[in-house]
C-alpha positions, 0 to 999 in steps of 0.5 A, a space after each residue: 404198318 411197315 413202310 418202304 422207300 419209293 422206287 424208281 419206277 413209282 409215281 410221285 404223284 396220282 391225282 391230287 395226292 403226292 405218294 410218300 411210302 410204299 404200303 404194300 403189294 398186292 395182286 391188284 397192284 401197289 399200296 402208297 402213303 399219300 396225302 392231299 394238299 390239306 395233310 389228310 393221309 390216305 392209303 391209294 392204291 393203283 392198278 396193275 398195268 395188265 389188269 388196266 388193260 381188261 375192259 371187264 376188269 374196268 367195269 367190274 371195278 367201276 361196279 364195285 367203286 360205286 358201291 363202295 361209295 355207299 358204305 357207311 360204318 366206322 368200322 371201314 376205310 372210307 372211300 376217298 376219292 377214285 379215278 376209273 379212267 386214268 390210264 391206270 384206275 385208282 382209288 384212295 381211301 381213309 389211312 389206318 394207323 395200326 398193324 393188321 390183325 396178321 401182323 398182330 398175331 405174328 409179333 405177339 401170338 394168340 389174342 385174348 378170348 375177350 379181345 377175340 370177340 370185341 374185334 369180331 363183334 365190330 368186324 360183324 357190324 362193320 359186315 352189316 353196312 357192307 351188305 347192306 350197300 350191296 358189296 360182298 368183300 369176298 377176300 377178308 381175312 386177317 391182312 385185310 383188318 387193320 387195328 387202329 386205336 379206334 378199333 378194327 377196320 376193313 380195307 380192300 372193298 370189293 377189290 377180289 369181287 370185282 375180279 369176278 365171281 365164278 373163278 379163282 384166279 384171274 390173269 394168274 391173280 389170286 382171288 383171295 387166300 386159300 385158308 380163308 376162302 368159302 367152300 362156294 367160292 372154292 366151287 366157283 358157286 355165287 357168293 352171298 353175305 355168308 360168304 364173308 361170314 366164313 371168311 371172319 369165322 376163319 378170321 376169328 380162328 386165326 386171331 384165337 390160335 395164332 394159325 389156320 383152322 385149316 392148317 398149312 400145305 399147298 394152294 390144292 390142299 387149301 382149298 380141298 379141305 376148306 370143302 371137304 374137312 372140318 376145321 380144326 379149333 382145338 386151340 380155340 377158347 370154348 366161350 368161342 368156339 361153338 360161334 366160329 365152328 357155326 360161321 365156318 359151316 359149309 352150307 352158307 344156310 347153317 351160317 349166322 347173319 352178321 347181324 347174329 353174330 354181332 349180337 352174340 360176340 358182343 356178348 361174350 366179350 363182355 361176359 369174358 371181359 368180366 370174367 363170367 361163365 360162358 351161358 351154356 345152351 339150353 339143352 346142354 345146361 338141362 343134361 347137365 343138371 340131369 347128370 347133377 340130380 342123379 350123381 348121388 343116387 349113381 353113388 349108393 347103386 354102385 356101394 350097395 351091390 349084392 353080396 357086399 353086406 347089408 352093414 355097407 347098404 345101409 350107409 346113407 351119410 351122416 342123416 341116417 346114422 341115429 336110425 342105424 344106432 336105433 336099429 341096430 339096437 332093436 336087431 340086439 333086442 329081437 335075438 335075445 327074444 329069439 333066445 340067442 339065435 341071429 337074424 333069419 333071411 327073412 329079417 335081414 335088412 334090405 340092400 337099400 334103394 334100387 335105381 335100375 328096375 326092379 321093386 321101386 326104392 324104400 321111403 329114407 324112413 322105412 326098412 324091408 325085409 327081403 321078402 318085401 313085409 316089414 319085420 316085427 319090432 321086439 317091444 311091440 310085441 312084448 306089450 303085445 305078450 304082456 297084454 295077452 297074459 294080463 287078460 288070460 289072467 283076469 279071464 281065469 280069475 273071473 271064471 274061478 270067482 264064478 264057479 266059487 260063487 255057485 259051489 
């Protein structure tokens, strides 16, 4: 995190810490570097004079000190120590080393799937203690979540909600970034849990394309597409992009839990960290597999269209091809029974199995003819004929003997 010299106009000392560097500035006021007489660092952060003035401010902050007090999580700043009557009110909490995750997709672009999901899995269970202790962070967004070896972490509790909830600007502050907002905070409407889950889909967003899933422009133009466009994540990794396209659904009832998105981020990261298919959805995986069972089907439809020659129906691949050579054989051995003269219409072979209607398909073993009977086989009928003769001539010759023996 980028440090800077004190300036003049600074304090050197808030409550029991004495202040080193400055952090960052802020809407709310001004971030330090301090630390307390046993060497524990930690980020403080002191209020803008105007804002001091505000009594509602006062209290809302005091609201939001408390509840931040109860939040229990590693994956937090935790609250260190605060001071709600100072001239100009205070808190300190735990300091982060590490760039933020804005700073971090700044220097070296997109981040990975697999680390995308791991950052979001603890950001979601972070969520869950938050909730839990009754605080909506309502101003999430890639600033505010440092990445510290130990893994991510969230600062900033409670500051944009305890500057009130029905509006976005307080005393020319801004409540939060235009890309990150939820459509019901655009609206001036309650904010609820799934309101940080539309901040951390625009998080997530942001880390996967290295930009806005709203794009740039001004303030108005922000914040008029967060509630009437969707977003565009078409530089996000598909393993991830159906989660995120759901946490930044504009009803906060479409959105998951915290609780659901932990889980599932969870498992994409380890599905990507090991370099496995992303589990499709149920409904998608069965149309596929539909699509699979009918492409060869789809194939001997398209080659057997009529007019093309039963030589091109009758391809079927390498399993038919002894019953070609076997039937081709058998069509020789019924011209020459016909003295020479081709196959009729109504022994022509048949254009092969039918899919879009009409007479069901043939079995693979079985042959039609157009008239739907199957044609006679030469040798068949030749032992047929032989029979017929065999027995006419042992008839005649019974008959003769007869009239022989009478005469």
């Amino acid at each position: 995190m980028a440090m800077m010299r004190l300036r003049r106009e600074d304090p050197r000392i808030v409550g029991s810490f004495r202040l080193h560097r400055r952090l960052g500035a802020g809407g709310m006021g001004v971030v330090y570097l301090g630390s307390d007489r046993r060497g524990q660092r930690v980020a403080l952060k002191v209020i803008r004079p105007d804002l001091a003035e505000d009594q509602e401010f006062r209290s809302r902050f005091a609201r939001e000190v408390s509840a931040a007090r109860r939040i229990r999580g590693g994956c937090t700043a935790r609250l260190v120590a605060a001071d709600l009557e100072a001239e100009r009110p205070w808190f300190a909490t735990q300091y982060v080393p590490g760039p933020s995750l804005h700073d971090r997709v700044a220097e070296e672009g997109s981040l990975r799937a697999a680390d995308v999901a791991s950052i979001g899995a603890a950001l979601s269970e972070g969520l869950v203690a938050v909730h839990e202790a009754g605080v909506v962070h309502r101003d999430l967004k890639p600033s505010n979540i440092l990445l510290s070896p130990k893994g991510p972490r969230i600062i900033d509790f409670g500051i944009a909600w305890a500057t009130g909830a029905s509006t976005l600007t307080h005393v020319g502050t801004a409540v939060g970034s235009p890309g990150f907002l939820a459509p019901e905070q655009v609206r001036g409407a309650a904010v609820t849990p799934a309101t940080d889950v539309f901040s951390l889909g625009a998080t997530l967003a942001y880390a996967a394309m290295a930009d806005s899933p709203f794009g740039h422009g001004s303030s108005e133009v922000m914040l008029y597409r967060v509630v009437h466009e969707e977003p565009q994540l078409h530089g996000v990794p598909d393993a991830l992009a159906p989660l995120i396209r759901a946490c930044l659904a504009k009803d906060p009832e479409d959105r998951p839990s915290t609780l659901q998105l932990s889980m599932r981020l969870k498992e994409i990261a380890a599905r990507e960290a090991q370099g496995l298919p992303v589990s499709r959805p149920p409904v998608q995986r069965e149309r596929t597999e539909e699509r699979n069972t009918l492409r060869p089907t789809e194939r001997y439809t398209e080659r057997d269209v009529p007019g093309r020659g039963p030589e091109r129906g009758a391809e079927r691949g390498g399993e038919r091809g002894g019953e070609r050579g076997t039937d081709r054989g058998t069509e020789r051995g019924a011209e020459r029974d016909r003295g020479g003269r081709g196959p009729g219409p109504s022994s022509r072979p048949s254009a092969g199995p039918r899919t879009g209607g009409g007479r069901p398909a043939t079995r693979p073993g079985a042959r039609s003819t157009s008239t739907g009977r199957r044609p006679a086989n030469p040798r068949l009928l030749r032992q047929r004929l032989f029979v017929f003769v065999v027995v006419t001539l042992v008839v005649a010759l019974g008959i003769a003997a007869a009239q022989a023996l009478q005469g």
